[in-house]
TORPAPA-811891 format. One record per residue (C-alpha): residue number from 1; residue in three letters; y, z, x. Coordinates in Angstrom, 3 decimals. Example, Ala and Ser with C-alpha at 12.3 -4.5 7.8 and 13.67 -1.06 7.14 Angstrom:
// residues 2
<n:1, res:ala, c2:-4.500, c3:7.800, c1:12.300>
<n:2, res:ser, c2:-1.060, c3:7.140, c1:13.670>
//
This chain:
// residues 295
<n:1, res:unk, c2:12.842, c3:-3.576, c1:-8.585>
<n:2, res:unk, c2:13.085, c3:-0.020, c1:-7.705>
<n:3, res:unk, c2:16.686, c3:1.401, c1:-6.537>
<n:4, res:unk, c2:14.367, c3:3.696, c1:-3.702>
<n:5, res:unk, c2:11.883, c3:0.537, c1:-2.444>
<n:6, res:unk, c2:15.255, c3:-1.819, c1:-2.540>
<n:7, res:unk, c2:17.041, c3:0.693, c1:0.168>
<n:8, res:unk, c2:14.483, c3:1.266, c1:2.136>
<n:9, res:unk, c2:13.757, c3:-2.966, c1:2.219>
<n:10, res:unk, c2:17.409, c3:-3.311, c1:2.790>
<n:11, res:unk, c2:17.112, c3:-0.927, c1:5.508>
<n:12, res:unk, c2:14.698, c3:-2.304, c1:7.680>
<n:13, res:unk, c2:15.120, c3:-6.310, c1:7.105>
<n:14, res:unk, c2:18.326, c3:-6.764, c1:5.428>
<n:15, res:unk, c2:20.685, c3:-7.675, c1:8.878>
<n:16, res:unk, c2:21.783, c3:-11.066, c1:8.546>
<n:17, res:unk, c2:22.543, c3:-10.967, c1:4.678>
<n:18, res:unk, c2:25.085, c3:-9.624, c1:2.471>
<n:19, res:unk, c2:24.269, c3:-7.757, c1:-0.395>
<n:20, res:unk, c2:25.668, c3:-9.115, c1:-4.111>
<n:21, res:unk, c2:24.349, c3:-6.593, c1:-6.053>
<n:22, res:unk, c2:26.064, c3:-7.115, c1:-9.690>
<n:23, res:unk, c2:26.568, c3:-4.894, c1:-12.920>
<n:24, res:unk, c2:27.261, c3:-6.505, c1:-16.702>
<n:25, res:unk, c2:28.564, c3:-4.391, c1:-18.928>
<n:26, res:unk, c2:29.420, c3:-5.117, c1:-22.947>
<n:27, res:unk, c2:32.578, c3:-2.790, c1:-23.218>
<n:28, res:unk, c2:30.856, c3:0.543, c1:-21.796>
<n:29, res:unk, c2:26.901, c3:-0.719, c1:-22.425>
<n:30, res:unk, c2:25.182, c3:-1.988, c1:-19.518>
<n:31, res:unk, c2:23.142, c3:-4.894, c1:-20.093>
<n:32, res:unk, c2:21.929, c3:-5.901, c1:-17.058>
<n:33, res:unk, c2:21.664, c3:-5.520, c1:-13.213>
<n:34, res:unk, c2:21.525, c3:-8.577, c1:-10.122>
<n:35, res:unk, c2:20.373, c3:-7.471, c1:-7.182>
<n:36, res:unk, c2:21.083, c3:-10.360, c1:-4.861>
<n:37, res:unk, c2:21.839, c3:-10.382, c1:-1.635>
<n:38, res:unk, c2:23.828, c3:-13.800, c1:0.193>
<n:39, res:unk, c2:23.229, c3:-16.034, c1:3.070>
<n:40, res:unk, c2:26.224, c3:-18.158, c1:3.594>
<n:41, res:unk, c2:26.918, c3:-19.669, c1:0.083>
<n:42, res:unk, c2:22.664, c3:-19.415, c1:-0.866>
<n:43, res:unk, c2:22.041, c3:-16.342, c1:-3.368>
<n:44, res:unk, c2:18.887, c3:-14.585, c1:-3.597>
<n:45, res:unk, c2:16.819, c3:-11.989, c1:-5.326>
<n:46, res:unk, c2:17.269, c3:-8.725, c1:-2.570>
<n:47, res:unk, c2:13.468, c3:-8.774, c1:-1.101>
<n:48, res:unk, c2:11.544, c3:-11.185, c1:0.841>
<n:49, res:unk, c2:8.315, c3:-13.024, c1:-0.245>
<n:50, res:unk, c2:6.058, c3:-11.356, c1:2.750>
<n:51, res:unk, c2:6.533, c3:-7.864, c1:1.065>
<n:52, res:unk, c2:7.942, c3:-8.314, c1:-1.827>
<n:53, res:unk, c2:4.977, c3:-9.515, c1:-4.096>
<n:54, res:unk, c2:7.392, c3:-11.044, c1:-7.333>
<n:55, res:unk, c2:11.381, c3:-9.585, c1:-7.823>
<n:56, res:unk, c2:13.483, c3:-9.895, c1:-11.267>
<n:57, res:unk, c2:16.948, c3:-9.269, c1:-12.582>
<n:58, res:unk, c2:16.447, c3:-6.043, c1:-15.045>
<n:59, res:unk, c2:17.781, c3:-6.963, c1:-18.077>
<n:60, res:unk, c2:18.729, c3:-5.437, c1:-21.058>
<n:61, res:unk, c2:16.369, c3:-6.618, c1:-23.998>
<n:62, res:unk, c2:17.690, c3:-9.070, c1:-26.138>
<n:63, res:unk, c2:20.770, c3:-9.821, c1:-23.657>
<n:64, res:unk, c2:19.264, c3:-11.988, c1:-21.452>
<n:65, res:unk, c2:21.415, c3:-15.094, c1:-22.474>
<n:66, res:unk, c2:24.607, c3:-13.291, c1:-22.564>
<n:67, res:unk, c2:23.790, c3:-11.466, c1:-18.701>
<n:68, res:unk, c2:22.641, c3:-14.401, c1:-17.146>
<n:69, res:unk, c2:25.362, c3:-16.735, c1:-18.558>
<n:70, res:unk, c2:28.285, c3:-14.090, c1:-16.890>
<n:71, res:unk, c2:26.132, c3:-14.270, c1:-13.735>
<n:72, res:unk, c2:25.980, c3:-17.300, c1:-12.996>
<n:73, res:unk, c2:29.047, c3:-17.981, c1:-14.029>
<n:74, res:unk, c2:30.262, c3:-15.068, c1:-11.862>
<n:75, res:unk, c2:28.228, c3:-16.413, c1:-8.706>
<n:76, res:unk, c2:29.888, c3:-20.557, c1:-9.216>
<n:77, res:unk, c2:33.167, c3:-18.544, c1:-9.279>
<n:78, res:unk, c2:32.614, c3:-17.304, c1:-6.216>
<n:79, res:unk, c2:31.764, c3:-20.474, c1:-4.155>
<n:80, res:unk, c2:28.062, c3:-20.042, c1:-4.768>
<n:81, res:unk, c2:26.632, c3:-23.378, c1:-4.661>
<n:82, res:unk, c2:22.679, c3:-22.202, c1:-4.875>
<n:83, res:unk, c2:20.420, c3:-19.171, c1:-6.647>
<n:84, res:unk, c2:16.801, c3:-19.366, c1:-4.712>
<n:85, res:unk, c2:14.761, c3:-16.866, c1:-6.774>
<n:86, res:unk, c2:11.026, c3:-16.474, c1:-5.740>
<n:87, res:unk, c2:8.992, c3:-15.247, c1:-6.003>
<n:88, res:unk, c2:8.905, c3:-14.596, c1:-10.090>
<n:89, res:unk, c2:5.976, c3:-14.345, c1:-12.854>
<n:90, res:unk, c2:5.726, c3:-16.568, c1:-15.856>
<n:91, res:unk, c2:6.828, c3:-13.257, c1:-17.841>
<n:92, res:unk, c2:10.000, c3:-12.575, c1:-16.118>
<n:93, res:unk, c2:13.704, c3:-12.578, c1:-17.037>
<n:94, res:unk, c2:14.299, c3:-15.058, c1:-15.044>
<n:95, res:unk, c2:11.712, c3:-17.669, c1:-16.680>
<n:96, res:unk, c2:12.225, c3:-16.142, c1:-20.208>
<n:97, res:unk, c2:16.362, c3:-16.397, c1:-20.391>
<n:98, res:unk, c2:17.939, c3:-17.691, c1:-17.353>
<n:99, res:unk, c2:15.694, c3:-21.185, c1:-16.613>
<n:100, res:unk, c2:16.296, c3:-21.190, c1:-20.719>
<n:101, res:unk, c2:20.209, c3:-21.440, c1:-20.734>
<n:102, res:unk, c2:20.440, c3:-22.863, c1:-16.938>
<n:103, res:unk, c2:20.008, c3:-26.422, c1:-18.209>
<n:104, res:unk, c2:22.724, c3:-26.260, c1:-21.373>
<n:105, res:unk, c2:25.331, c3:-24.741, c1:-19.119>
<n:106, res:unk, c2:25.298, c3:-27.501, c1:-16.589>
<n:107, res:unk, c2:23.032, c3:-26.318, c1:-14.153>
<n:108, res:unk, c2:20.278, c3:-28.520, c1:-12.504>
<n:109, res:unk, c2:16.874, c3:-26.405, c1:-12.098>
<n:110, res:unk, c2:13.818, c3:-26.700, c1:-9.842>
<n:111, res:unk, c2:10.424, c3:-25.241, c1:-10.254>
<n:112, res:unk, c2:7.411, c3:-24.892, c1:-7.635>
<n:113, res:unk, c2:4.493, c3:-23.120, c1:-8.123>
<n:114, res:unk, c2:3.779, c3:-20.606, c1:-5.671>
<n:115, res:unk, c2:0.936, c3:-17.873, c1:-5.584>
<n:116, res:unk, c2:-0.795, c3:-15.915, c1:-7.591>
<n:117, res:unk, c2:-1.034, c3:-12.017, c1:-8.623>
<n:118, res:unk, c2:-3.439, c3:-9.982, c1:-10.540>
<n:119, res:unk, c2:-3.187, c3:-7.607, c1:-13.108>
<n:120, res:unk, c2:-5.116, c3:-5.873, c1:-15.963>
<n:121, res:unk, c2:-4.565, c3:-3.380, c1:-18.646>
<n:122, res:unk, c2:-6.098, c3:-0.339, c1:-18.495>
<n:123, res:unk, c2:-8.584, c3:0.986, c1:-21.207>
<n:124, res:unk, c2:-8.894, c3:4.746, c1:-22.392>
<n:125, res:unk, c2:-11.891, c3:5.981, c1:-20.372>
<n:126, res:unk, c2:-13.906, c3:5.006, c1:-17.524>
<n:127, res:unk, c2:-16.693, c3:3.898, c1:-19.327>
<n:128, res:unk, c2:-14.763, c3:1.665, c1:-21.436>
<n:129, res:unk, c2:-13.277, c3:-0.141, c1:-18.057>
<n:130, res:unk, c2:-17.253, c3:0.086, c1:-16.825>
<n:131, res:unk, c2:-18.014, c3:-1.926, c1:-20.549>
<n:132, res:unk, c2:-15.420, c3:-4.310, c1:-19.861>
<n:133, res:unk, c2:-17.136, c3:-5.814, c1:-16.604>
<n:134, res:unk, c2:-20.152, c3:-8.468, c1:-16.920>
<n:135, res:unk, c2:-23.654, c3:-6.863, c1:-16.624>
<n:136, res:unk, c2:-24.095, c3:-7.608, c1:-13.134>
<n:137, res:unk, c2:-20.677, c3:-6.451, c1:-12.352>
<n:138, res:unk, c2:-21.380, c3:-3.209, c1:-13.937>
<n:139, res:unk, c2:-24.356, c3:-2.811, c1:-12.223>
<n:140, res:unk, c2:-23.155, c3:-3.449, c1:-8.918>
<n:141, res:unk, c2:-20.375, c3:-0.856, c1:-8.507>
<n:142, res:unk, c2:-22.644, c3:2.066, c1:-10.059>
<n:143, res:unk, c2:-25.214, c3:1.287, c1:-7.349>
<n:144, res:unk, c2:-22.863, c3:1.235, c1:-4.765>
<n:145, res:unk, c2:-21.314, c3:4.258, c1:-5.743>
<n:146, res:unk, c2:-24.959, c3:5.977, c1:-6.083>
<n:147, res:unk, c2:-25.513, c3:4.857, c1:-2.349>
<n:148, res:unk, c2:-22.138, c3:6.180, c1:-1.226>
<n:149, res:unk, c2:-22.811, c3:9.329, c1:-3.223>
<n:150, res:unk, c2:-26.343, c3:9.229, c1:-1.274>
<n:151, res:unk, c2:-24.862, c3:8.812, c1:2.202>
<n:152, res:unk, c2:-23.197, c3:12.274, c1:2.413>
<n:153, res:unk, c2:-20.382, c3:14.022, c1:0.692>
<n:154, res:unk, c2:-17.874, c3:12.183, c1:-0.883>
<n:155, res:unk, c2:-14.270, c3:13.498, c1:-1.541>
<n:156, res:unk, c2:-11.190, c3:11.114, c1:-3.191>
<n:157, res:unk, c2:-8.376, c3:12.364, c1:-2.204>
<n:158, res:unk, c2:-4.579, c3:11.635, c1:-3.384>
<n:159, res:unk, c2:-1.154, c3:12.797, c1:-0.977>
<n:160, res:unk, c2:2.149, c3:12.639, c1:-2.836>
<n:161, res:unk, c2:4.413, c3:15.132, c1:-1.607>
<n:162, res:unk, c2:6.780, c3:13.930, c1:1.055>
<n:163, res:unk, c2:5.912, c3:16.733, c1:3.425>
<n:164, res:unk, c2:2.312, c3:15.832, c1:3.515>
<n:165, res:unk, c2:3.113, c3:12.009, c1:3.760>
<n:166, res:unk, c2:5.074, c3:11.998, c1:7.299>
<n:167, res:unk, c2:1.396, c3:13.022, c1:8.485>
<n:168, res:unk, c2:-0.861, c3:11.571, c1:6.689>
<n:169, res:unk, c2:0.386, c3:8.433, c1:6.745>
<n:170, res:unk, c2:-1.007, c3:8.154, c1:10.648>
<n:171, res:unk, c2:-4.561, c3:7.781, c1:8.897>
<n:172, res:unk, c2:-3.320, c3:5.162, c1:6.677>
<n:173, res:unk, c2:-2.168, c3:3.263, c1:9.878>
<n:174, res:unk, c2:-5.080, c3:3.720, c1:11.565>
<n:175, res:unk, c2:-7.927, c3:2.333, c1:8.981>
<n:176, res:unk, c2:-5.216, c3:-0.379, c1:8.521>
<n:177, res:unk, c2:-5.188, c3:-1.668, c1:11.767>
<n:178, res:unk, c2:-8.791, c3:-0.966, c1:12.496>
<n:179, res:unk, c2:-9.046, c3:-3.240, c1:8.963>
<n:180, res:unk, c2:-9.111, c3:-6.957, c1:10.456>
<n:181, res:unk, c2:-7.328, c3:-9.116, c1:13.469>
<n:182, res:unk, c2:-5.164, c3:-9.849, c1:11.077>
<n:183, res:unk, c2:-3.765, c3:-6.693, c1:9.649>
<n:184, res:unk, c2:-3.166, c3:-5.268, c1:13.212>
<n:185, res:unk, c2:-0.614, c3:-8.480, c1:14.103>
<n:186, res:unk, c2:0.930, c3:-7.697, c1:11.077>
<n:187, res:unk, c2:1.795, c3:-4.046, c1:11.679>
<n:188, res:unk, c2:4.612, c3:-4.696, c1:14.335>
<n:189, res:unk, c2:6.557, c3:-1.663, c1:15.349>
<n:190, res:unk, c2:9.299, c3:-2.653, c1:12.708>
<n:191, res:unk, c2:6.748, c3:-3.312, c1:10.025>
<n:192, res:unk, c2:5.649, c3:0.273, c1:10.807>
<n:193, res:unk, c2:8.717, c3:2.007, c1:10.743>
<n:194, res:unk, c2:9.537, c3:0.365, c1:7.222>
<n:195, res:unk, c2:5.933, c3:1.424, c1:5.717>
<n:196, res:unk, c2:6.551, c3:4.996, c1:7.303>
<n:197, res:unk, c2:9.960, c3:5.017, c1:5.183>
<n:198, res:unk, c2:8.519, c3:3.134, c1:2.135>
<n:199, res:unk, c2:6.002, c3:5.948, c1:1.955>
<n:200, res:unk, c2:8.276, c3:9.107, c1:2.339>
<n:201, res:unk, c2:10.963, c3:7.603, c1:0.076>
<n:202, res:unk, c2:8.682, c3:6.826, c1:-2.694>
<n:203, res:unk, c2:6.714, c3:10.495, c1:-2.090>
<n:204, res:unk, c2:10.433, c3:12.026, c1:-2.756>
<n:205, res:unk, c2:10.728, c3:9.918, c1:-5.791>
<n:206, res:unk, c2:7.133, c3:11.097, c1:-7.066>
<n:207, res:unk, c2:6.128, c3:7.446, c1:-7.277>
<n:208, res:unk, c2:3.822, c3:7.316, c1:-4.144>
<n:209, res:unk, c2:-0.628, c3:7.872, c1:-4.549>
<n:210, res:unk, c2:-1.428, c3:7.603, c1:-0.893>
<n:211, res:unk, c2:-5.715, c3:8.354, c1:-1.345>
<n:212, res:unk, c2:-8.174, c3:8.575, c1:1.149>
<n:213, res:unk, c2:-11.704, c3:7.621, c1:0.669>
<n:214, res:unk, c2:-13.555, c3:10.196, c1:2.868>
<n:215, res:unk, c2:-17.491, c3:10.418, c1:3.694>
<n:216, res:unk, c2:-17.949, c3:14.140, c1:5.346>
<n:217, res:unk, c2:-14.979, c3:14.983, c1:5.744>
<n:218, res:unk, c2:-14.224, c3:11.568, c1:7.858>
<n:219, res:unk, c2:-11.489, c3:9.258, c1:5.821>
<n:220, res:unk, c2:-13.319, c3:5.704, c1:5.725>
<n:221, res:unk, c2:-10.831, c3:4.027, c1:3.268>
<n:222, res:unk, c2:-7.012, c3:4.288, c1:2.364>
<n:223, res:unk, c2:-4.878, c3:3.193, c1:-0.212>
<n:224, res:unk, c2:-1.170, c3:3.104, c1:-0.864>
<n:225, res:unk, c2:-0.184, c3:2.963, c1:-4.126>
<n:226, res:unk, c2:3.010, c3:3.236, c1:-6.213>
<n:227, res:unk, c2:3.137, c3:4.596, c1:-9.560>
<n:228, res:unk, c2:5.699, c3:4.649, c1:-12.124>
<n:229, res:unk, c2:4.193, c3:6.677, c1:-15.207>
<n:230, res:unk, c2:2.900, c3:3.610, c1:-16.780>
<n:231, res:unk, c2:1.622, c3:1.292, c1:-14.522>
<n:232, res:unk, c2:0.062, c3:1.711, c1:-10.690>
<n:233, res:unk, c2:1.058, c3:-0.956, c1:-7.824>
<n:234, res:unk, c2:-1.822, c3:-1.620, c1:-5.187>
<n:235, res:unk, c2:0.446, c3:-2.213, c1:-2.723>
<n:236, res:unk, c2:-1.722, c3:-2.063, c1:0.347>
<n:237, res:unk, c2:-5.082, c3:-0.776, c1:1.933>
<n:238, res:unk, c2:-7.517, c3:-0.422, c1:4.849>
<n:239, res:unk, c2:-10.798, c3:0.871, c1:5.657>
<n:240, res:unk, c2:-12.863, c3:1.900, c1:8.848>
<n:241, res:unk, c2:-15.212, c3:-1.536, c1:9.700>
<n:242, res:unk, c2:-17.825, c3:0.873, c1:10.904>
<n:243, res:unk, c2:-18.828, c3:2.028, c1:7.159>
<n:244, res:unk, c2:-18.552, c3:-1.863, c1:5.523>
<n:245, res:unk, c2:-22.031, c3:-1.696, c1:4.689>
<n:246, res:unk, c2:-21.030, c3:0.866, c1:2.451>
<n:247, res:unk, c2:-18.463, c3:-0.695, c1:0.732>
<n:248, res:unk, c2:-15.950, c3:1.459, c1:1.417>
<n:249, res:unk, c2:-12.936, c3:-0.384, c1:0.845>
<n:250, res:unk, c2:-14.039, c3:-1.917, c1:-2.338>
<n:251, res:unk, c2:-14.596, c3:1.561, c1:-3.652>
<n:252, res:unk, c2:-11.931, c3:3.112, c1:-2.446>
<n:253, res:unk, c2:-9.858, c3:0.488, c1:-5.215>
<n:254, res:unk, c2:-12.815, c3:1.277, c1:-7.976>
<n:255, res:unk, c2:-11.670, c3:4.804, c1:-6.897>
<n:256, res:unk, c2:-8.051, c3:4.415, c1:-7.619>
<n:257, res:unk, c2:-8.239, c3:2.459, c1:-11.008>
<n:258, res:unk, c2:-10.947, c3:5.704, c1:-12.236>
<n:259, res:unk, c2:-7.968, c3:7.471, c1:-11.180>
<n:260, res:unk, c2:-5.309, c3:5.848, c1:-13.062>
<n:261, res:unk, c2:-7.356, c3:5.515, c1:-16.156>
<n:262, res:unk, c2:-7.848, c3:9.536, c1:-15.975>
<n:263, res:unk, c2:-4.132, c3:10.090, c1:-15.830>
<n:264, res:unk, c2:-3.370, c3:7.584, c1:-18.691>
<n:265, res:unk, c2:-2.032, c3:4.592, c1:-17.285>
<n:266, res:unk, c2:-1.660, c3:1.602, c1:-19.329>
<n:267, res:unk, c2:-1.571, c3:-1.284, c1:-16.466>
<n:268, res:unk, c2:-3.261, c3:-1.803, c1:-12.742>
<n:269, res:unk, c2:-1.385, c3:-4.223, c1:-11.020>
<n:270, res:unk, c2:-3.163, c3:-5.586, c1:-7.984>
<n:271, res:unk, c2:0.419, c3:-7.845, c1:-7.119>
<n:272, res:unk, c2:0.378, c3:-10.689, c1:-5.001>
<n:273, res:unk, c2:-3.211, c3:-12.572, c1:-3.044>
<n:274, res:unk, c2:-6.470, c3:-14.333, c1:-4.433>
<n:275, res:unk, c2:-8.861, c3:-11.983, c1:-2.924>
<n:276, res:unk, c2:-12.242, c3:-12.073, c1:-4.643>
<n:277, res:unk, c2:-12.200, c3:-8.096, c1:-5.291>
<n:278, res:unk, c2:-9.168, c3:-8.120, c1:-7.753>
<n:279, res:unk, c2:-11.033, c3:-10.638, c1:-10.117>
<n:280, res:unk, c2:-14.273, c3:-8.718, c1:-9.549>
<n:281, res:unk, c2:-12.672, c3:-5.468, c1:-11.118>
<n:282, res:unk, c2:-11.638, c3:-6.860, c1:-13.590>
<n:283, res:unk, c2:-8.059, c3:-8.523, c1:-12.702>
<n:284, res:unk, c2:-6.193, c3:-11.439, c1:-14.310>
<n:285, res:unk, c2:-4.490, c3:-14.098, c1:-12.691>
<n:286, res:unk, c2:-0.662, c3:-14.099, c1:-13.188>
<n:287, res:unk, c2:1.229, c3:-17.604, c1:-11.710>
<n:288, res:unk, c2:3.923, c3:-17.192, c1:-9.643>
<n:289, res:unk, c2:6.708, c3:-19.487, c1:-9.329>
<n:290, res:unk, c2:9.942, c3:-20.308, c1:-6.929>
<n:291, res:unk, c2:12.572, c3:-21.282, c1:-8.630>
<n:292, res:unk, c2:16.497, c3:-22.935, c1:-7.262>
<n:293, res:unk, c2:19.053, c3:-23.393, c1:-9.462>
<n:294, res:unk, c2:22.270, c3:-25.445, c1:-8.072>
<n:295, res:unk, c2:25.236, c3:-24.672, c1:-9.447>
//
């Protein structure tokens, strides 16, 4: 839940709701942040499902009990009659204190299962995440990158300063629309407007690795990533149909995890969607879950 991605979300699609975003403090400590936003007398994590691949409360360690017991307390005081969190992982505050103490305080709780996410940890080197893979795995991704490498020169290249972004990011738009049907619908003129902020925010944050996959010169594949120092968010991505049988926009994710191993990150986190790539390089399945707790 980053302050910079929040604003710019809230920006874009937050008409209609209020926001409820809540401090708790232990004399002058702070313990723990809500950021919840309210539809009538519904509360909900600030985001929305479609591009918001799993939200949290951030939490204090070890306070989880005593933040989430003021909350909700806090939110039934106010006339709340509903929290609808989703989506959330297995491993978040919200399954490891608040579904914990929700019960014992008087609180009925409901759990569905919703999608899935992927994630790995990263290893040291490249040939260590190369060792990790099955044989035929292994195999596979040096040939194709031999018969990229043999198709004509082959750059990787990473924008992340904001003044580079505002243009760049027209390339990104492009392969992503040229992607599939699919992606094009997707990327309305408002769904546009809130990647094109997205991007420049995060850029003047330092958090953004917008790379382009280019053949001669030519960008074939994009990818918009976020980084945080410790772990890089494959947010989105798109690549030019024309070079598929290169398998360009598989690569251009090989690319970007070679790249996050060499600056010493510890996790890749492909977030939210089954696609067969992210188990293919190596990705774990995380469950996801929606959760409503009536107060």
């Amino acid at each position: 839940m980053e302050p910079a991605w929040m604003q710019v979300w809230w920006r874009h699609f937050g008409t209609g709701m209020t926001p409820c975003i809540r401090a708790v403090r232990h004399k002058k400590t702070l313990i723990g942040i809500a950021p919840l936003m309210a539809d009538g007398t519904t509360a909900f994590l600030l985001g929305h499902s479609d591009l918001c691949d799993y939200m949290d409360f951030i939490v204090a360690p070890q306070r989880g009990p005593e933040f989430f017991t003021v909350i909700i307390e806090y939110l039934q005081n106010q006339g709340f009659v509903l929290l609808n969190l989703k989506p959330v992982l297995g491993e978040s505050n919200v399954v490891k204190d608040l579904v914990e103490i929700a019960p014992g305080l008087g609180y009925r709780v409901v759990c569905k299962p919703d999608k899935v996410t992927y994630a790995m940890a990263l290893p040291s080197s490249w040939e260590a995440f190369l060792e990790r893979l099955t044989g035929k795995q292994r195999h596979e991704i040096r040939r194709k990158l031999r018969r990229l490498n043999a198709a004509g020169q082959v750059e990787y290249r990473i924008v992340e300063d904001a003044d580079s972004v505002r243009t760049e990011i027209d390339v990104f738009m492009e392969l992503f629309r040229s992607n599939r049907p699919d992606k094009a619908a997707f990327m309305t003129s408002q769904m546009e407007a809130y990647f094109r902020s997205l991007a420049a925010s995060m850029a003047a944050h330092h958090m953004l690795k917008l790379a382009f996959l280019e053949l001669d010169g030519q960008p074939v594949a994009a990818v918009l990533c976020f980084d945080n120092g410790s772990t890089v968010y494959l947010y989105n991505s798109g690549y030019d149909m024309r070079f598929s049988s290169l398998s360009v926009g598989l690569l251009s994710k090989v690319l970007s995890i070679k790249e996050s191993i060499r600056r010493g990150r510890r996790k890749y986190d492909f977030l939210k969607g089954d696609e067969k790539y992210k188990q293919y390089l190596g990705g774990r399945p995380l469950p996801l879950f929606s959760y409503r707790i009536h107060l």
